[in-house]
mmCIF file of the N, C-alpha and C atoms, coordinates in Angstrom:
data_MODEL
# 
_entry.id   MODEL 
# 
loop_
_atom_site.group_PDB 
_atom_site.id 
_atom_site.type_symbol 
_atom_site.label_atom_id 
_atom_site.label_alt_id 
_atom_site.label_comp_id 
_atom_site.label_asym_id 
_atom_site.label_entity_id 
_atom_site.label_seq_id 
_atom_site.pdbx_PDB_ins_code 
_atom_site.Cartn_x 
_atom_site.Cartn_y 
_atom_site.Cartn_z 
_atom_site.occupancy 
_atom_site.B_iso_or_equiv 
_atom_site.pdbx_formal_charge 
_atom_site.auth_seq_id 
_atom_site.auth_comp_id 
_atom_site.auth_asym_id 
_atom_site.auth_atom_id 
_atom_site.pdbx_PDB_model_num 
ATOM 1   N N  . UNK A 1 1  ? -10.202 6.659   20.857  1.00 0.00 ? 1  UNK A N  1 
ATOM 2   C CA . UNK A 1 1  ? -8.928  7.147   21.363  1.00 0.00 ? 1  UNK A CA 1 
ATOM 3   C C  . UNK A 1 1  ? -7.951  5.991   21.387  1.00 0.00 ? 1  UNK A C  1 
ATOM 4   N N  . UNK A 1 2  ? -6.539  6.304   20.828  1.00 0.00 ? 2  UNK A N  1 
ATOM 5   C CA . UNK A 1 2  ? -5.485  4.999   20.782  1.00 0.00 ? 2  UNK A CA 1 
ATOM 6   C C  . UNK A 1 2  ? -4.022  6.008   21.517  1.00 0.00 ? 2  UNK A C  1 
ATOM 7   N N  . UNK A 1 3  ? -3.494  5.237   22.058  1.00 0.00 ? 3  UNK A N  1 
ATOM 8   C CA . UNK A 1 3  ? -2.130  5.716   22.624  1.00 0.00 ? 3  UNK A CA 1 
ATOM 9   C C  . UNK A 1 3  ? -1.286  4.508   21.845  1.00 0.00 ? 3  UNK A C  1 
ATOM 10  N N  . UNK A 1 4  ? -0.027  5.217   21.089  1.00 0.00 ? 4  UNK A N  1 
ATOM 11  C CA . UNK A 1 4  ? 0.541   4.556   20.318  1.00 0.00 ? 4  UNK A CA 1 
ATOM 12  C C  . UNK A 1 4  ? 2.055   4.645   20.568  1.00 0.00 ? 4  UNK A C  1 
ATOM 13  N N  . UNK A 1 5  ? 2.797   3.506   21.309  1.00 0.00 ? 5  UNK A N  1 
ATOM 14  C CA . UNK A 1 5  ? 4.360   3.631   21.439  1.00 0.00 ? 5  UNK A CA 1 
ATOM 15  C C  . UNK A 1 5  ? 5.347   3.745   19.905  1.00 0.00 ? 5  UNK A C  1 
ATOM 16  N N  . UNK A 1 6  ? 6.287   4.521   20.265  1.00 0.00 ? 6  UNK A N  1 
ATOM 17  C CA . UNK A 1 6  ? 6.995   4.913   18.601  1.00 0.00 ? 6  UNK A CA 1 
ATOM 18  C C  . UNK A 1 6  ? 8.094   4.226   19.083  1.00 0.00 ? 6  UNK A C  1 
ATOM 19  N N  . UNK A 1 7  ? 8.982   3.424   18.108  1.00 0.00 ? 7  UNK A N  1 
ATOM 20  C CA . UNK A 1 7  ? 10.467  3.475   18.344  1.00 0.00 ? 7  UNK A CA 1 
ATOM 21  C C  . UNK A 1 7  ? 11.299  4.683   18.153  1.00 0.00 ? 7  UNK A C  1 
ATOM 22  N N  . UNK A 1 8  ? 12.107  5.242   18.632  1.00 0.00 ? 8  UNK A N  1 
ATOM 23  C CA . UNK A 1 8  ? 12.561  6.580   18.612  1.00 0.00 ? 8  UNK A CA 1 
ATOM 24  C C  . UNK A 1 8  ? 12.527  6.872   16.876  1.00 0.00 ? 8  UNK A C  1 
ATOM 25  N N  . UNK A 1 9  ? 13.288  5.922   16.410  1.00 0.00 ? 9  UNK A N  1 
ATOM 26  C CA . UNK A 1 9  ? 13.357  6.578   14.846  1.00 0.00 ? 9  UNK A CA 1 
ATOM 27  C C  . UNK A 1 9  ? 12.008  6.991   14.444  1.00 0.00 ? 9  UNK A C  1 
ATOM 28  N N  . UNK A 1 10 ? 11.272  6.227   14.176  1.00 0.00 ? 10 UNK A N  1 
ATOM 29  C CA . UNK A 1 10 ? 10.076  6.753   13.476  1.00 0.00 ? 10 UNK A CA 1 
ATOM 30  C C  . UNK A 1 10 ? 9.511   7.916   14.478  1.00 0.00 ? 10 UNK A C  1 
ATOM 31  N N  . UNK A 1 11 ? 9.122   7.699   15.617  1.00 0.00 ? 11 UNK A N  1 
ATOM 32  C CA . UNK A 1 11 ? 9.086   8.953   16.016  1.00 0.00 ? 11 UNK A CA 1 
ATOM 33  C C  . UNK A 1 11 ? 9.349   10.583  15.632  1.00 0.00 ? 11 UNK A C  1 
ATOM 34  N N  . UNK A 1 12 ? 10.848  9.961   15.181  1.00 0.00 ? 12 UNK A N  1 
ATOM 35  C CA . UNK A 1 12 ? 12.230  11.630  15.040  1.00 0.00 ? 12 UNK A CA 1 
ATOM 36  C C  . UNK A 1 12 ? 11.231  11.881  13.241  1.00 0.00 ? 12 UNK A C  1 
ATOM 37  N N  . UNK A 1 13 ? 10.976  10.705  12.586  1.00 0.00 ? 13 UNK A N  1 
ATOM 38  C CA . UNK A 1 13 ? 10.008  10.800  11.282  1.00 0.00 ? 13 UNK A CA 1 
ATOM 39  C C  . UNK A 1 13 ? 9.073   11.529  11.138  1.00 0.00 ? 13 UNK A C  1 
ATOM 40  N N  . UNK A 1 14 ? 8.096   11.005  12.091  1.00 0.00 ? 14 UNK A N  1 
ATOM 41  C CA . UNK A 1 14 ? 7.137   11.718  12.150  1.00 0.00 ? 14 UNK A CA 1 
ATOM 42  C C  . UNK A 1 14 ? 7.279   13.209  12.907  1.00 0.00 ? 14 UNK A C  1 
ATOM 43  N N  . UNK A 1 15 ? 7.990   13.843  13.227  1.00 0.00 ? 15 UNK A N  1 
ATOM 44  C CA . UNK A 1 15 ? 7.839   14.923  13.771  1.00 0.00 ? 15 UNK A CA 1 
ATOM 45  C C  . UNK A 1 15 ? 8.618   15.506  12.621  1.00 0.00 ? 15 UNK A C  1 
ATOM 46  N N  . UNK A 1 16 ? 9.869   15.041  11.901  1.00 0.00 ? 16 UNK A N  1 
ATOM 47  C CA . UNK A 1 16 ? 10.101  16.131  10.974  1.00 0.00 ? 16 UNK A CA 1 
ATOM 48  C C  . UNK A 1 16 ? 9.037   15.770  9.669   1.00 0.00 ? 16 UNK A C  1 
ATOM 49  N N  . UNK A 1 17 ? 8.180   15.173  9.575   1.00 0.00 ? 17 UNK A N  1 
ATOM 50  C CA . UNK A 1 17 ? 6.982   15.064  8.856   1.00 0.00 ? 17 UNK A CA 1 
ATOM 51  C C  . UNK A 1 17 ? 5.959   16.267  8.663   1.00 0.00 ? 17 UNK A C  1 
ATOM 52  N N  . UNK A 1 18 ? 6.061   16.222  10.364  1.00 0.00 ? 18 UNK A N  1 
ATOM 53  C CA . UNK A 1 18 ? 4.996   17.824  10.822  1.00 0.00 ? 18 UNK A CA 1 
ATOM 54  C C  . UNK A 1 18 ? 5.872   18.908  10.694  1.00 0.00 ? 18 UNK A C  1 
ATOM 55  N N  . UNK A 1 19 ? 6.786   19.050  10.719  1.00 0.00 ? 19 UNK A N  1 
ATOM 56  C CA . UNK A 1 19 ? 7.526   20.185  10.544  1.00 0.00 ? 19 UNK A CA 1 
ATOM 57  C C  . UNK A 1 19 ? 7.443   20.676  9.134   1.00 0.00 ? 19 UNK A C  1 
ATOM 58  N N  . UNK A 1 20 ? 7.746   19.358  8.574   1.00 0.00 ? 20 UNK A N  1 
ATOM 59  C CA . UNK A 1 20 ? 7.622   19.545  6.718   1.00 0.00 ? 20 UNK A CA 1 
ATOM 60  C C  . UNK A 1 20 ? 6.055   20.075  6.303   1.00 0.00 ? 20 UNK A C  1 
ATOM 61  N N  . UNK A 1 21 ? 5.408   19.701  6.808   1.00 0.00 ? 21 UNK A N  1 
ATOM 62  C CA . UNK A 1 21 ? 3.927   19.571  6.413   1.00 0.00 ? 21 UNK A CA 1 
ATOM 63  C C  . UNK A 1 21 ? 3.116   20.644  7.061   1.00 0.00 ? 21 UNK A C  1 
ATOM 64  N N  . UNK A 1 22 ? 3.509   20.790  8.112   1.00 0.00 ? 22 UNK A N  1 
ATOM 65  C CA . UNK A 1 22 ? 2.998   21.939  9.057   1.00 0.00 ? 22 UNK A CA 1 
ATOM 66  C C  . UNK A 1 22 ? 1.577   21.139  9.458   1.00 0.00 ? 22 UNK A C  1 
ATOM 67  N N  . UNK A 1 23 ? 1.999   19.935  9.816   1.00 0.00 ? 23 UNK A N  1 
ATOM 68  C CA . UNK A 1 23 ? 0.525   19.352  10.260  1.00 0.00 ? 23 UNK A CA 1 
ATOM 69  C C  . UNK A 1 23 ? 0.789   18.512  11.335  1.00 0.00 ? 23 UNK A C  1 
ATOM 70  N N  . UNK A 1 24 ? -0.405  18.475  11.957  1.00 0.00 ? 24 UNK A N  1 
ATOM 71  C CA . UNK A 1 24 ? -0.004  17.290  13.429  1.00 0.00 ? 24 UNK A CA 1 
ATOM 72  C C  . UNK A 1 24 ? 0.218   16.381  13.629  1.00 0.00 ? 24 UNK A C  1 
ATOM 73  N N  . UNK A 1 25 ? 0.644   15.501  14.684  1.00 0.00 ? 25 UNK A N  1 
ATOM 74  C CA . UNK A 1 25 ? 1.257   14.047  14.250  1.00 0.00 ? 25 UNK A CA 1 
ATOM 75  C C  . UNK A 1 25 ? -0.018  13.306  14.466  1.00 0.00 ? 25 UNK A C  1 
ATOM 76  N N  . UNK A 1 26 ? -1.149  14.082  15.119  1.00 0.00 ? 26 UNK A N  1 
ATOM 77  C CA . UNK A 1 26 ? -2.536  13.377  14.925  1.00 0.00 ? 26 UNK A CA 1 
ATOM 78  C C  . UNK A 1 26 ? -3.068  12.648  13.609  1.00 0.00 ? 26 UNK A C  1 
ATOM 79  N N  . UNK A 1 27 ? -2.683  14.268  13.006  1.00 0.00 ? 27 UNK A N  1 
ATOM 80  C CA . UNK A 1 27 ? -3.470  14.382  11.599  1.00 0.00 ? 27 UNK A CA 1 
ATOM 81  C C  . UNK A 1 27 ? -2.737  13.392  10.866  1.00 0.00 ? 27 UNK A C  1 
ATOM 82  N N  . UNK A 1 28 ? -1.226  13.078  11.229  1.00 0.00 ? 28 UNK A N  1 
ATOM 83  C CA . UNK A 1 28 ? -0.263  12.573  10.206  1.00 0.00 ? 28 UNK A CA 1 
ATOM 84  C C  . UNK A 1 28 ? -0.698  10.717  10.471  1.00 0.00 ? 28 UNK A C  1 
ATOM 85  N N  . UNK A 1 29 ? -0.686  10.782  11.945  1.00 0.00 ? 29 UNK A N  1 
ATOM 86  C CA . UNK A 1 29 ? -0.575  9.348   12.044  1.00 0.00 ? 29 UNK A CA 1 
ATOM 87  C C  . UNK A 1 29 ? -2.320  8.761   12.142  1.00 0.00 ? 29 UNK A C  1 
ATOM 88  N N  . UNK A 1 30 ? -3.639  9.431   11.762  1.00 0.00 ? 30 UNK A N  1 
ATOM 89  C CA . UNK A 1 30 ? -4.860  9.352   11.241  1.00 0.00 ? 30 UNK A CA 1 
ATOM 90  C C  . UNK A 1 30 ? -4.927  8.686   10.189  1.00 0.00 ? 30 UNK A C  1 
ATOM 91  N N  . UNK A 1 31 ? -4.578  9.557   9.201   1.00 0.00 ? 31 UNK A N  1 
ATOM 92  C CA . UNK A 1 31 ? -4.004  9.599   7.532   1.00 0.00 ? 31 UNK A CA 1 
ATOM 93  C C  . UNK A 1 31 ? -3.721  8.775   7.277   1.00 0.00 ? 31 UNK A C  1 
ATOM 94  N N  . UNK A 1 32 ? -2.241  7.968   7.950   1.00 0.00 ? 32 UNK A N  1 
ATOM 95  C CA . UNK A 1 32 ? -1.532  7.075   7.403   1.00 0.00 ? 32 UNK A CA 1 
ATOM 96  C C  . UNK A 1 32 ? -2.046  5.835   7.671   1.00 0.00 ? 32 UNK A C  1 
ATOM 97  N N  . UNK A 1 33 ? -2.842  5.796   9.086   1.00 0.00 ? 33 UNK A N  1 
ATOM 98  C CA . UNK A 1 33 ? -4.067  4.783   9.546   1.00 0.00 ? 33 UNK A CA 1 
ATOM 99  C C  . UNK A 1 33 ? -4.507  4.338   8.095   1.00 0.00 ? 33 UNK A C  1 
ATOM 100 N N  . UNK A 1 34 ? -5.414  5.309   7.997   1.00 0.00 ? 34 UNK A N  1 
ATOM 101 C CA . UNK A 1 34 ? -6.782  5.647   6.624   1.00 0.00 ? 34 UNK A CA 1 
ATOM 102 C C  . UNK A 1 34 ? -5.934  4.998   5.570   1.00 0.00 ? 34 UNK A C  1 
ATOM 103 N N  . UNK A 1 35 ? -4.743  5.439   4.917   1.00 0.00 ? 35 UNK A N  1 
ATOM 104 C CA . UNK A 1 35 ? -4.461  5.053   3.735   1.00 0.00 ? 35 UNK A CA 1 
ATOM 105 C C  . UNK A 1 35 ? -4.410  3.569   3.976   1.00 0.00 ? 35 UNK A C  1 
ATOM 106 N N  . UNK A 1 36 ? -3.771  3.154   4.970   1.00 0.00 ? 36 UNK A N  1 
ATOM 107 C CA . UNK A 1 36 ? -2.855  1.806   5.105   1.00 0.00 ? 36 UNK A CA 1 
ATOM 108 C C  . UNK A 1 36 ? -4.018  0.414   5.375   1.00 0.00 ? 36 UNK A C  1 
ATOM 109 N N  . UNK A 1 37 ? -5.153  1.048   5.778   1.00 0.00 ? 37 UNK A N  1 
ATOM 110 C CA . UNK A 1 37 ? -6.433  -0.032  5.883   1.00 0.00 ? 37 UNK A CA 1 
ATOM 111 C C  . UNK A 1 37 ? -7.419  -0.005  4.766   1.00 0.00 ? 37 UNK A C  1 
ATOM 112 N N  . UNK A 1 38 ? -7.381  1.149   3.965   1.00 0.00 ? 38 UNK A N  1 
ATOM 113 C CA . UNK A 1 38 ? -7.727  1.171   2.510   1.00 0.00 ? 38 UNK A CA 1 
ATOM 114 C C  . UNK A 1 38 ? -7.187  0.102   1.343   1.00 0.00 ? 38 UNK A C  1 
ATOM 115 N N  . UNK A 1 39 ? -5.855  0.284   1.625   1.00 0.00 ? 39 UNK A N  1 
ATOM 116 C CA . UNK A 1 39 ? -5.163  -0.931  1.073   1.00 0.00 ? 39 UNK A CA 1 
ATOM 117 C C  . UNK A 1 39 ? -5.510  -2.072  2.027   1.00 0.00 ? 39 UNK A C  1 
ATOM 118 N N  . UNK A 1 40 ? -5.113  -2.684  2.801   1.00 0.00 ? 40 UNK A N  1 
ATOM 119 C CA . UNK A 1 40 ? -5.565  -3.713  3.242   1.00 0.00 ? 40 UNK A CA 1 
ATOM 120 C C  . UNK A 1 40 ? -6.523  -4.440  2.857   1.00 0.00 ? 40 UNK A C  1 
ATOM 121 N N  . UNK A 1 41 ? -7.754  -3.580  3.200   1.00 0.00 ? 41 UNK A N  1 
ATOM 122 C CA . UNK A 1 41 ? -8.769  -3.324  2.514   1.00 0.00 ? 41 UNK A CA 1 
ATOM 123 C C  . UNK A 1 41 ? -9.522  -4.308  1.162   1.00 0.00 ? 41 UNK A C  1 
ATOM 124 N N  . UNK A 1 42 ? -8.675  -3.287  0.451   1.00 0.00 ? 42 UNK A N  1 
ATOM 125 C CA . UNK A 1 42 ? -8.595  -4.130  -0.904  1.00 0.00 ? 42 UNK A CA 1 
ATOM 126 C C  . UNK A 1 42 ? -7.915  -5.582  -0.958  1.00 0.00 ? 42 UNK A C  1 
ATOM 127 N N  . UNK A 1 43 ? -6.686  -5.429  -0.449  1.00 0.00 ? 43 UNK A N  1 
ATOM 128 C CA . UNK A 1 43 ? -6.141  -6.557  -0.367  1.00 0.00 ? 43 UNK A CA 1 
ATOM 129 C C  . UNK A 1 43 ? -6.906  -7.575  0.163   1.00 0.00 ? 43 UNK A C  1 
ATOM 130 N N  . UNK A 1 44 ? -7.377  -7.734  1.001   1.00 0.00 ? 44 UNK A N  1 
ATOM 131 C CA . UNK A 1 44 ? -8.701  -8.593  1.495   1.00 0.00 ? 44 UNK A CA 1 
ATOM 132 C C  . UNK A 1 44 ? -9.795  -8.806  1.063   1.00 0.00 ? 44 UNK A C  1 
ATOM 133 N N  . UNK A 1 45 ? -10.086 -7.683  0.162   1.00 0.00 ? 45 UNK A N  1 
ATOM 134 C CA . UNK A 1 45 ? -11.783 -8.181  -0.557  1.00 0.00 ? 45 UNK A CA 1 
ATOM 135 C C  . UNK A 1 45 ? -11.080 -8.884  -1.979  1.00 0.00 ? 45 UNK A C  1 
ATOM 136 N N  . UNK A 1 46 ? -9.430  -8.595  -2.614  1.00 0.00 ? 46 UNK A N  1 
ATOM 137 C CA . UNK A 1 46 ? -9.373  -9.097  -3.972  1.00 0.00 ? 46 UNK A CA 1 
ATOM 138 C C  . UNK A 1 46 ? -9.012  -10.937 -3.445  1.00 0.00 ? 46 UNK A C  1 
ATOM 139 N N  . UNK A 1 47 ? -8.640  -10.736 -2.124  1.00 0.00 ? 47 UNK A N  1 
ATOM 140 C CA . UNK A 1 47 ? -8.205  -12.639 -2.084  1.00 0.00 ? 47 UNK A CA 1 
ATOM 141 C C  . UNK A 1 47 ? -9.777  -13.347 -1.991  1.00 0.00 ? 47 UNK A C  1 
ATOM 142 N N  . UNK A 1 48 ? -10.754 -12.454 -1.629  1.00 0.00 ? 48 UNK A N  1 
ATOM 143 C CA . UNK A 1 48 ? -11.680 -13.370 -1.380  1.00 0.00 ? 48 UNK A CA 1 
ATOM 144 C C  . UNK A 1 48 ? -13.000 -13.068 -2.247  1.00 0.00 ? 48 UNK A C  1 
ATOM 145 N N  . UNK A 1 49 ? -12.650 -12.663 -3.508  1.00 0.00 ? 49 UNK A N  1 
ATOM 146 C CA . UNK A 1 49 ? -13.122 -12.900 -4.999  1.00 0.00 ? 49 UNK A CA 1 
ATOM 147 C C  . UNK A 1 49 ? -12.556 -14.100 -5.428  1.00 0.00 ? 49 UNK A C  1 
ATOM 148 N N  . UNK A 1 50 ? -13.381 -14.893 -6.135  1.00 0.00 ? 50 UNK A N  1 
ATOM 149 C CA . UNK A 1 50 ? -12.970 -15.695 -6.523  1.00 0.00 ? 50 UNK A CA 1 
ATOM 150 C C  . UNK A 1 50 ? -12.367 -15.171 -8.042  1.00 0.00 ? 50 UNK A C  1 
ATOM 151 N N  . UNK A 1 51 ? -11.574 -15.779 -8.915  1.00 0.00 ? 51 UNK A N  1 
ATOM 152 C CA . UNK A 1 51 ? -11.430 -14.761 -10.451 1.00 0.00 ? 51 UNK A CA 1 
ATOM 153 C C  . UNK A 1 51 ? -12.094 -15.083 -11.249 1.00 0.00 ? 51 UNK A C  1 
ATOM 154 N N  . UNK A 1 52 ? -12.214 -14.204 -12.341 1.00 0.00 ? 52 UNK A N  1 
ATOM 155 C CA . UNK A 1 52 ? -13.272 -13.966 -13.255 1.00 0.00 ? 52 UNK A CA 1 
ATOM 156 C C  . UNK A 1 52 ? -12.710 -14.218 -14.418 1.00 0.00 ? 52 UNK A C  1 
ATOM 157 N N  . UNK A 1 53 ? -11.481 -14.382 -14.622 1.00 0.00 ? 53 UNK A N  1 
ATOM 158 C CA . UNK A 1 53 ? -10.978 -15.022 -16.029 1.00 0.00 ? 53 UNK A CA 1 
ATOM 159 C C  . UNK A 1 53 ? -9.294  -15.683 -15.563 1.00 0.00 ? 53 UNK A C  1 
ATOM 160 N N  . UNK A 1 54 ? -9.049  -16.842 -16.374 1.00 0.00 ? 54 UNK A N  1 
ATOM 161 C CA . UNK A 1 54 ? -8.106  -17.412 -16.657 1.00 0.00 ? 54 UNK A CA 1 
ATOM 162 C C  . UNK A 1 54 ? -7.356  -17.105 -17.789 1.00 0.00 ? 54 UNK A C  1 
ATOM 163 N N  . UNK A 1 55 ? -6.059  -16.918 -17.621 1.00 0.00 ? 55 UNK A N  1 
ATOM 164 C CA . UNK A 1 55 ? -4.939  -16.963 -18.784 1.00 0.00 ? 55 UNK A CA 1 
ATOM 165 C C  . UNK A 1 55 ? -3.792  -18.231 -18.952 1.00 0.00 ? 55 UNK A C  1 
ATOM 166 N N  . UNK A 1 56 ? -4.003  -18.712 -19.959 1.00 0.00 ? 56 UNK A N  1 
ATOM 167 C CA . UNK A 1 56 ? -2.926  -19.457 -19.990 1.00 0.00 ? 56 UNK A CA 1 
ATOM 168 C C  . UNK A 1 56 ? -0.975  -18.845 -19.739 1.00 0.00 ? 56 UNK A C  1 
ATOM 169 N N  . UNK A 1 57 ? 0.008   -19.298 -19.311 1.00 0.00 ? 57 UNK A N  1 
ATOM 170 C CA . UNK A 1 57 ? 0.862   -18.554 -19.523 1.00 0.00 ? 57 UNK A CA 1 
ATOM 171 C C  . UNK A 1 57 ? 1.155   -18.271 -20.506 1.00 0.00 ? 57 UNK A C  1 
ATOM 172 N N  . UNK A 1 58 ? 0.786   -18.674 -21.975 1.00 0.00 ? 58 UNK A N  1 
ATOM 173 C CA . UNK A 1 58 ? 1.606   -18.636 -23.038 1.00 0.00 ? 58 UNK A CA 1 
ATOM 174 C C  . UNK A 1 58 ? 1.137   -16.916 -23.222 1.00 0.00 ? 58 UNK A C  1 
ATOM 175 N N  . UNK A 1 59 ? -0.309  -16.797 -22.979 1.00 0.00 ? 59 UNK A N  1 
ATOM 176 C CA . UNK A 1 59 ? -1.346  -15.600 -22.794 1.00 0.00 ? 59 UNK A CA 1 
ATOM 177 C C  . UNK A 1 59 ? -0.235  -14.534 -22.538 1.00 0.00 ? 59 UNK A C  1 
ATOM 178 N N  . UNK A 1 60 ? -0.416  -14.930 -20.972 1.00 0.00 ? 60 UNK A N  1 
ATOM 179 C CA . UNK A 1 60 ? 0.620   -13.910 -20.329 1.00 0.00 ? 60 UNK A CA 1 
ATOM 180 C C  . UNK A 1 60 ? 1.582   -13.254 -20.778 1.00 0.00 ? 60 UNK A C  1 
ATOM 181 N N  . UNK A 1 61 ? 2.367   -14.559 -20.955 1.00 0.00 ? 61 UNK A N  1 
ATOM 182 C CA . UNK A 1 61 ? 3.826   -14.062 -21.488 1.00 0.00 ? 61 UNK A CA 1 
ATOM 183 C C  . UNK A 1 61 ? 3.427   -12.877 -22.935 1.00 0.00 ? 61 UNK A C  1 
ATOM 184 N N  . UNK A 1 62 ? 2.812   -13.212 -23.980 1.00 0.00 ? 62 UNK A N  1 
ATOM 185 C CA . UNK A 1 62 ? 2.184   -12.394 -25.096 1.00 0.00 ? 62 UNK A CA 1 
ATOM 186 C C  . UNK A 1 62 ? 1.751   -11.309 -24.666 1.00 0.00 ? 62 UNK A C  1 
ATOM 187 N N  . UNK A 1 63 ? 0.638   -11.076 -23.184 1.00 0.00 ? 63 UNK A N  1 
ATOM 188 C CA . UNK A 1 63 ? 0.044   -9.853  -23.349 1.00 0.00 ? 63 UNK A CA 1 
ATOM 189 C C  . UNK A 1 63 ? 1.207   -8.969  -22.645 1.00 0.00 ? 63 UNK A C  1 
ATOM 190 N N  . UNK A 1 64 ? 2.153   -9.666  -21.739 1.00 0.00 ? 64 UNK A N  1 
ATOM 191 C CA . UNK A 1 64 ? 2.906   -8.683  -20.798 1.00 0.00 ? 64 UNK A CA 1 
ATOM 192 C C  . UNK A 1 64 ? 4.051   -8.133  -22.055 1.00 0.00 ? 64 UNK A C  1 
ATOM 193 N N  . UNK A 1 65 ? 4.232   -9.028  -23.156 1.00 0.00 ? 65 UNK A N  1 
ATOM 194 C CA . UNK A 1 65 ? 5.363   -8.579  -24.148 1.00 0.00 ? 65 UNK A CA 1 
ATOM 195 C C  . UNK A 1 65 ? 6.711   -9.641  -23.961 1.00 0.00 ? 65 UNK A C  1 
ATOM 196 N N  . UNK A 1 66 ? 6.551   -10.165 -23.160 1.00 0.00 ? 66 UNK A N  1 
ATOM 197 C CA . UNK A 1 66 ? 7.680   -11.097 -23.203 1.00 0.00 ? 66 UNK A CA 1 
ATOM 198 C C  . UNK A 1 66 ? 8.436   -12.215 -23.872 1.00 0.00 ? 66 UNK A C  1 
ATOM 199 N N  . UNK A 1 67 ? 6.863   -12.427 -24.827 1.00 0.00 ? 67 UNK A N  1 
ATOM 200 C CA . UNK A 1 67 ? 7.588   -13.251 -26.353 1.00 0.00 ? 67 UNK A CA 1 
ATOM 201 C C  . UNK A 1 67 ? 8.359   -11.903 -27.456 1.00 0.00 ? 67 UNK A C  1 
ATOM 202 N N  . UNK A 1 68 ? 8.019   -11.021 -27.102 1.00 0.00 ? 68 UNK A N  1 
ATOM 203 C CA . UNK A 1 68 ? 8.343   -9.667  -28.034 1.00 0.00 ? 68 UNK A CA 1 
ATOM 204 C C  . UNK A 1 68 ? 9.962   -10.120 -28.057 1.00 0.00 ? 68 UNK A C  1 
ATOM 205 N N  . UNK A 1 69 ? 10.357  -10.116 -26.399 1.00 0.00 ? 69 UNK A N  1 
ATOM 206 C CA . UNK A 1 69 ? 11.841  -9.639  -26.057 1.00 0.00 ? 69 UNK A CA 1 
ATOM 207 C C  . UNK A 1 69 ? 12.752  -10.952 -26.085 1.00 0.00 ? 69 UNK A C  1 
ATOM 208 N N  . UNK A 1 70 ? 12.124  -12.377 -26.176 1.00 0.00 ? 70 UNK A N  1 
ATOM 209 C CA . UNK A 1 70 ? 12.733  -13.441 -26.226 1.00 0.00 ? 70 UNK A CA 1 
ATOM 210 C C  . UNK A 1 70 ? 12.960  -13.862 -27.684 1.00 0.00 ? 70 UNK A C  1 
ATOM 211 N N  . UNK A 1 71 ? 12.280  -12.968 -28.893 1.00 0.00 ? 71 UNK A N  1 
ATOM 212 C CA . UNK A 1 71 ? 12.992  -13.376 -30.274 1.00 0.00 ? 71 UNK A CA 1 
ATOM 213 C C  . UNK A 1 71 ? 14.111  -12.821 -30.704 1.00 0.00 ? 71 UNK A C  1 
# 
């Protein structure tokens, strides 16, 4: 169980959220929990991989296309 203070705006958000959605601000502000530590999530297990391949920039610049647009 969490009790969670809103600043009015997001508050007035989330309720026309549920209105839009026809769902609760339980369900809404659960959800958005879930998504937002999913990412995190990731974000935290990719910093603490070490990497698995190196590119030079010249690489880069080639695979992203950016020598394409500089001739």
């Amino acid at each position: 169980m969490i009790t969670v203070r809103l600043p009015q705006e997001l508050e007035d958000r989330l309720v026309a959220m549920c209105q839009e959605t026809r769902r609760s601000k339980s369900f809404l502000v659960k959800d958005a929990i879930e998504y937002f530590l999913d990412d995190l999530e990731d974000v935290v297990e990719s910093r603490n991989k070490p990497p698995t391949e190196f590119v030079t920039n010249e690489e880069l610049r080639e695979n992203l296309g950016f020598d394409e647009c500089t001739k």
